[in-house]
C-alpha positions as CSV (number, residue, x, y, z in Angstrom):
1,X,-30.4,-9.9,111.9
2,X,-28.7,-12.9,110.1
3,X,-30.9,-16.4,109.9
4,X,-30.8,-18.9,112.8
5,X,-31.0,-22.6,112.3
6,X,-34.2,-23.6,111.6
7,X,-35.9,-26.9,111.6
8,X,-37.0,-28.2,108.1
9,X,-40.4,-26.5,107.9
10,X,-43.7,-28.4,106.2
11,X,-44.5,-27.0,102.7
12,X,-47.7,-27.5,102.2
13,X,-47.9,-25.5,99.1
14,X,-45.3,-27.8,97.9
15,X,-41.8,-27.7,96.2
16,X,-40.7,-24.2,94.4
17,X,-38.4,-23.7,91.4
18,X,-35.0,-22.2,91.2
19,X,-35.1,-18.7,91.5
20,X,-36.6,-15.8,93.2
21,X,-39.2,-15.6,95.5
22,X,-41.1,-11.9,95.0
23,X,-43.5,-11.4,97.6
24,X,-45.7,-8.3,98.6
25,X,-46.4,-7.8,103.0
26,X,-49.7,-6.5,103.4
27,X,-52.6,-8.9,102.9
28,X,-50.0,-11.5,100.7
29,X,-47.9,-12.7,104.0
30,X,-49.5,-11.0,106.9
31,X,-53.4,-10.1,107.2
32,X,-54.6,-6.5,106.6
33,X,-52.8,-3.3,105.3
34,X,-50.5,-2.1,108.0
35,X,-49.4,0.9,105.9
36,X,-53.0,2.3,106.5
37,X,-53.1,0.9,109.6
38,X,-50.0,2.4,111.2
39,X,-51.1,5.7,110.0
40,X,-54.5,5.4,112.1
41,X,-52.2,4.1,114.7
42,X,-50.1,7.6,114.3
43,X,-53.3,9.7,114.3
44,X,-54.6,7.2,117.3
45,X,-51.7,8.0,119.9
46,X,-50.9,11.5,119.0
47,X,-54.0,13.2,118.3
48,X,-53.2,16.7,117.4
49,X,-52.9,16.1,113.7
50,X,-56.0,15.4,112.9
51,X,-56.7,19.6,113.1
52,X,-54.8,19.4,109.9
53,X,-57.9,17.5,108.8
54,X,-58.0,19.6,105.6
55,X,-54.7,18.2,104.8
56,X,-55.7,14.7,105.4
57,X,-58.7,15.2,102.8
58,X,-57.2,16.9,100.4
59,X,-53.9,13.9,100.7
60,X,-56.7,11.6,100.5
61,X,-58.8,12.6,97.6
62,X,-55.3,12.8,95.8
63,X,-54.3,9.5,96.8
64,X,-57.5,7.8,95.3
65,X,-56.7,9.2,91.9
66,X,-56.0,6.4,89.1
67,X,-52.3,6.0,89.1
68,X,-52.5,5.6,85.4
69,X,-53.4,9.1,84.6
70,X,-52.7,11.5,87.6
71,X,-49.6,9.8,89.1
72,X,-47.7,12.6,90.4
73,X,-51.3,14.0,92.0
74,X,-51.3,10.8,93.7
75,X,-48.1,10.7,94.8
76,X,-48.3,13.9,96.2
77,X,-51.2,12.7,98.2
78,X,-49.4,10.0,99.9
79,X,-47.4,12.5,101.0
80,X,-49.1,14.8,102.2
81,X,-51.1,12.5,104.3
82,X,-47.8,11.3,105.5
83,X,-46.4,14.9,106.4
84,X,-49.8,15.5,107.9
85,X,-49.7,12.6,110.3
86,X,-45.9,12.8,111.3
87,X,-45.2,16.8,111.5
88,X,-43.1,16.9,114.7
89,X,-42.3,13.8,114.9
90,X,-38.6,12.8,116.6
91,X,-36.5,10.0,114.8
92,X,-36.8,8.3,118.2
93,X,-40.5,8.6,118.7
94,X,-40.8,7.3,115.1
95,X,-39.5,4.2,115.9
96,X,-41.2,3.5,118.9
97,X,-44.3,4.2,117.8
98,X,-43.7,1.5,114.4
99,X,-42.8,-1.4,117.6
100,X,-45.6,-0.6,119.3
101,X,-48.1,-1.2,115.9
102,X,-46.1,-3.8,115.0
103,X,-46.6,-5.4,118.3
104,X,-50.0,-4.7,117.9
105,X,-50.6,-6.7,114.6
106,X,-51.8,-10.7,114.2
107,X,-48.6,-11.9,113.0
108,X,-48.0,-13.4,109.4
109,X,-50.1,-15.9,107.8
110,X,-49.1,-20.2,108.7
111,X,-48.0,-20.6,104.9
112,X,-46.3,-17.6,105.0
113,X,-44.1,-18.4,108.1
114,X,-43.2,-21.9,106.2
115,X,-42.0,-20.1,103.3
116,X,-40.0,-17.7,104.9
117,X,-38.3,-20.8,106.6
118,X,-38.0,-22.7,103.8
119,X,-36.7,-20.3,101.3
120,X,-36.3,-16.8,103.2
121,X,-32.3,-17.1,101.5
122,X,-34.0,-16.3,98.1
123,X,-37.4,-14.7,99.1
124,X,-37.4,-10.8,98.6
125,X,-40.4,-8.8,100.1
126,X,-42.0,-6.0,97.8
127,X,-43.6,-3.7,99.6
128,X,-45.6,-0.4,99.9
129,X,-45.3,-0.7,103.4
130,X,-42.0,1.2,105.1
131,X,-39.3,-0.8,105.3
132,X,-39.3,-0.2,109.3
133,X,-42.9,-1.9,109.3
134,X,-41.8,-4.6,106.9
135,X,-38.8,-5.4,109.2
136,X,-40.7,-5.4,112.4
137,X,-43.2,-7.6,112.1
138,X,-41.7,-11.3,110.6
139,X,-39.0,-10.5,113.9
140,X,-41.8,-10.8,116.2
141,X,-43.7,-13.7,114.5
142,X,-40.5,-15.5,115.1
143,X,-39.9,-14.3,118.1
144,X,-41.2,-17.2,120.8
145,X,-37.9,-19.2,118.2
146,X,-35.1,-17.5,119.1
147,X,-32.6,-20.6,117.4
148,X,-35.2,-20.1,114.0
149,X,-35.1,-16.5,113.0
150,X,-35.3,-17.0,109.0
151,X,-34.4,-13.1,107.3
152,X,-36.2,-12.6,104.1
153,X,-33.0,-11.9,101.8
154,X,-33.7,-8.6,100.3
155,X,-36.7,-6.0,101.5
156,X,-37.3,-3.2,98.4
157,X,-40.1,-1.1,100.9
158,X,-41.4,2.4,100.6
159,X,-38.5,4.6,101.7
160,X,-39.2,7.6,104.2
161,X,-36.9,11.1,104.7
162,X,-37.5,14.0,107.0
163,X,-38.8,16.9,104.9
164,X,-40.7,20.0,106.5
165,X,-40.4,19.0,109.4
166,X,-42.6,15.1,109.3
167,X,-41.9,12.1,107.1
168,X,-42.7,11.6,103.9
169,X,-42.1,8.7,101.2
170,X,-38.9,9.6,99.2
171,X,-39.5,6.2,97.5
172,X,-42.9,5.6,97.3
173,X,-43.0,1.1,96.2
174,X,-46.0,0.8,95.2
175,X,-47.6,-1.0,91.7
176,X,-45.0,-0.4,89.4
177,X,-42.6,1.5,91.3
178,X,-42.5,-2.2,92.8
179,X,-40.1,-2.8,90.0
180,X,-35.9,-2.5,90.4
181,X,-33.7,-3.2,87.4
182,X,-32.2,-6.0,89.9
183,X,-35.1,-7.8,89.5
184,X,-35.8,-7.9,86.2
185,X,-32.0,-9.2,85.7
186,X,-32.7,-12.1,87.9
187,X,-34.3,-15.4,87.3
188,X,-38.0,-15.5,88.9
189,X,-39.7,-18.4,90.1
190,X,-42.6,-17.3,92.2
191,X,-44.8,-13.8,92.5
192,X,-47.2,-12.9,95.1
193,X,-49.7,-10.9,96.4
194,X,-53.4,-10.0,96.9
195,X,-53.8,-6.6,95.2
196,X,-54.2,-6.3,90.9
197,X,-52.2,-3.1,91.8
198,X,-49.3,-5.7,91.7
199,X,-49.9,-7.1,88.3
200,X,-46.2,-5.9,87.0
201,X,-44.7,-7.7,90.0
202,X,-47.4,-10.6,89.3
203,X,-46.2,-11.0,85.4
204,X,-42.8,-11.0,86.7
205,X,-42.5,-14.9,87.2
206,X,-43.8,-18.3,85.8
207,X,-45.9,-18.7,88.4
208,X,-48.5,-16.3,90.1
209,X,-50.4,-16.8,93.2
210,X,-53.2,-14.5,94.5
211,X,-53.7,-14.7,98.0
212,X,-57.4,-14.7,99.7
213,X,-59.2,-13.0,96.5
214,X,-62.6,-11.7,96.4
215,X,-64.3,-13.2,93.5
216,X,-64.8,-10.0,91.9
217,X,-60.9,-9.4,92.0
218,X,-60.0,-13.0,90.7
219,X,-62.4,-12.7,87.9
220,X,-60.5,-9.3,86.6
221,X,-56.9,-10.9,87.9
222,X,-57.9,-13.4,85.5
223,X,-59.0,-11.7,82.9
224,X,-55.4,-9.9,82.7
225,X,-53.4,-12.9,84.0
226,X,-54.8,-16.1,83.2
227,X,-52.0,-18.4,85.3
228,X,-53.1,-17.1,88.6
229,X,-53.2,-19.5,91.1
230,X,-55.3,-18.8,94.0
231,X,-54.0,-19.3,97.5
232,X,-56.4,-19.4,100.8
233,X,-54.2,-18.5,103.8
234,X,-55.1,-18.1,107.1
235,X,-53.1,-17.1,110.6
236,X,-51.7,-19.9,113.1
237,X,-54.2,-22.1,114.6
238,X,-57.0,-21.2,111.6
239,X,-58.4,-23.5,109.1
240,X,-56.1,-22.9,106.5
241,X,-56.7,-24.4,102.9
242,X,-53.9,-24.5,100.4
């Protein structure tokens, strides 16, 4: 998809340096944590999975494990949960099953439609989320605009290959797998996200901003990153406060 002509967009969050524009998806630009949630969709509309329960336990207990010190352990449980969830899946069924969740979501945050408009030639998403999900959902928020389609310009996403038969993440972009060489060779100007898993991505520019923290998660952000600026967003239509 290539960017449509857009009218100049409000900023309320004001004017942003040269540079770019690092942004994680889920909970940062649109509500929630589709990853998760299109995996429940999965399980939801196909059912028979879920007698490979014992895999989904095990895949989750693994998952949950601190990063710092069991890594591979953990990255074996995304996987496993993904293989679980997808085994027999078609290419074809694949991707009508991401449109459908992804027509199913609430749509991306009122600042975070203006900054896609506004800067989407230098704003690179970053995240765990795959790229298919990542893709689909800014094409429907801008749907009801056909002339204003703005196309983030890069999209580093967790990347999925068919392996045993299901999906599972050959690429799995998440904390500091966030991190390519490309960006580190490239001037930042702005970081976001809601999670302290993102805290490499976070240190990664001048300027931070935390979208719709908990208290208890700004106070340790904080603690680790004191420049953190806090961001309320809401969706279209809410009380947003910048």
């Amino acid at each position: 998809m290539t960017p449509g002509a857009c009218p100049e967009p409000a900023l309320p969050f004001g004017p942003i340096g040269e540079g770019l524009i690092l942004a994680d998806f889920d909970g940062t630009l649109a509500p929630g944590d589709s990853h998760a949630g299109l995996l429940r969709f999965i399980l939801g509309r196909r059912r028979w999975p879920l007698m490979l329960s014992p895999l989904l336990l095990l895949g989750a207990m693994l998952s949950l494990l601190p990063a710092r010190w069991f890594a591979r352990g953990r990255g074996w449980g995304i996987r496993l949960i993904w293989w679980s969830t997808t085994l027999g899946l078609s290419p074809l069924a694949w991707r009508a099953l991401v449109r459908a969740y992804s027509a199913s979501r609430l749509g991306l945050f009122a600042p975070a439609m203006a900054l896609l408009a506004g800067y989407h030639h230098r704003l690179w998403i970053v995240s765990a989320s795959p790229r298919a999900l990542v893709r689909g959902q800014p094409a429907l928020a801008f749907a009801q605009a056909p002339a204003c389609q703005p196309w983030p310009a890069h999209i580093e996403a967790t990347r999925l290959r068919y392996a045993w038969g299901g999906l599972i993440p050959h690429h799995y972009c998440h904390g500091a797998a966030k991190i390519t060489p490309a960006m580190t060779r490239r001037q930042v100007a702005l970081c976001l996200s809601d999670s302290l898993h993102d805290l490499p991505l976070l240190r990664l520019g001048p300027v931070a901003w935390l979208v719709n923290p908990k208290p208890s998660l700004l106070r340790r952000a904080r603690a680790r990153l004191p420049r953190i600026v806090v961001k309320q967003w809401r969706l279209p239509g809410v009380h947003t406060e910048y």
